[in-house]
C-alpha positions, 0 to 999 in steps of 0.5 A: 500500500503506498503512503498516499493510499494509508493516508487516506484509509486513515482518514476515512476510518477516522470519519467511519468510527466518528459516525458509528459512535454518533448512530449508536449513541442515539440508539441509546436515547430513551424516551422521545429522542430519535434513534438516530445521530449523537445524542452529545456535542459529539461531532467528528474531529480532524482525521488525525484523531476521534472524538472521546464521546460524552465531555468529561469536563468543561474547560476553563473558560471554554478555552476561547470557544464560541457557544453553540448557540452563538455557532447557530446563529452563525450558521445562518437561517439554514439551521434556525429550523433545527433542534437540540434534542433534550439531553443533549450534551452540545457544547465543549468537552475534552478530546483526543487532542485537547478542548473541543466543541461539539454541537448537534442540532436535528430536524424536528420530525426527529423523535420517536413518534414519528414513522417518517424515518426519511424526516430523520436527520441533522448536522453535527459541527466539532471545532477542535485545535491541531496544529500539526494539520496543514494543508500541505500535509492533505494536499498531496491526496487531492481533496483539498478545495479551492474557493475564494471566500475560504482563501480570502479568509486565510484559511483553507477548505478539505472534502474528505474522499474528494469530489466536491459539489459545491451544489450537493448537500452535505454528506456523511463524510462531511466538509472541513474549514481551517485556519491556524490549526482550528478545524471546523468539521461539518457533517450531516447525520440520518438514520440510512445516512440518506439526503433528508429533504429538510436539510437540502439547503446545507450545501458543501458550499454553505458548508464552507462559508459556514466554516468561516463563519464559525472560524471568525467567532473563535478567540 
């Protein structure tokens, strides 16, 4: 196996494990909320490393990390229709690599009264720190993605697996937005992992302006 090909593996095993841990952590929701997603602030990290799960504390200060609510309304009109399930553990917490945060917001169609399973779904964004994430480091798998906005804002823009549609909503793989070793990581949650209508409007594009957005917000 070349070292391209392990590279690769590694990150797209990294974004598997993430999106298992967020499946079978809302299987284990009881009461109301859905079978589906993280029922915590959990969303997956860079590639180099995984979320730990549920915060086992609450850094000092929040170590410069915007509230959920303030990356919600960020985020634009897009995601004002979405919901924080009840029991919901979005905000900062302790990873693999040190303070993050996790924020999970579902359509609300999604709980246990409603046999719609396609209505099922969310987003998940995570911003963590790692400095030792580059863009020269992922640029040699082709993934990274060239877009002015992004660019303009110093920061750089990587669609794991590759194949960027500006136009296509945002997958399971997700979209990822960085500056200075902050990474902003989107990704959509269902219960088959399929396109939910209701979250058409979160493009890979928005995905990106998003990113800065959340990026600008961080102290």
């Amino acid at each position: 196996m070349t070292a391209r090909s392990k590279t690769q593996s590694t990150i797209l095993a990294a974004v598997a494990v993430a999106l298992m841990t967020a499946v079978l952590s809302g299987c284990s929701n009881t009461g109301d909320t859905a079978p589906a997603g993280s029922s915590a602030g959990q969303a997956p990290a860079a590639p180099q490393g995984e979320t730990t799960g549920a915060p086992s504390s609450t850094p000092d200060a929040d170590e410069g990390f915007p509230s959920c609510d303030e990356v919600k309304a960020a985020l634009g009109p897009e995601v004002a229709g979405l919901i924080e399930l009840e029991g919901s553990e979005n905000g900062v917490s302790t990873g693999s690599l040190g303070p993050e945060l996790g924020c999970v917001w579902y359509t609300p169609e999604t709980n246990a009264s409603n046999i719609e399973i396609g209505e099922y779904g969310g987003i998940s964004v995570g911003v963590s720190r790692d400095p030792s994430y580059t863009e020269e480091s992922m640029e040699p798998l082709g993934w990274t993605v060239q877009d002015a906005r992004v660019s303009g804002a110093g920061a750089w823009a990587l669609k794991p697996g590759g194949q960027y549609d500006p136009a296509a909503q945002l997958d399971v793989a997700g979209m990822q937005v960085v500056r200075d070793g902050t990474v902003v990581v989107f990704t959509s949650l269902g219960v088959a992992l399929q396109e939910v209508p209701q979250l058409a409007s979160l493009t890979n594009e928005w995905a990106l302006v998003g990113g800065v957005a959340v990026l600008d917000l961080m102290d």
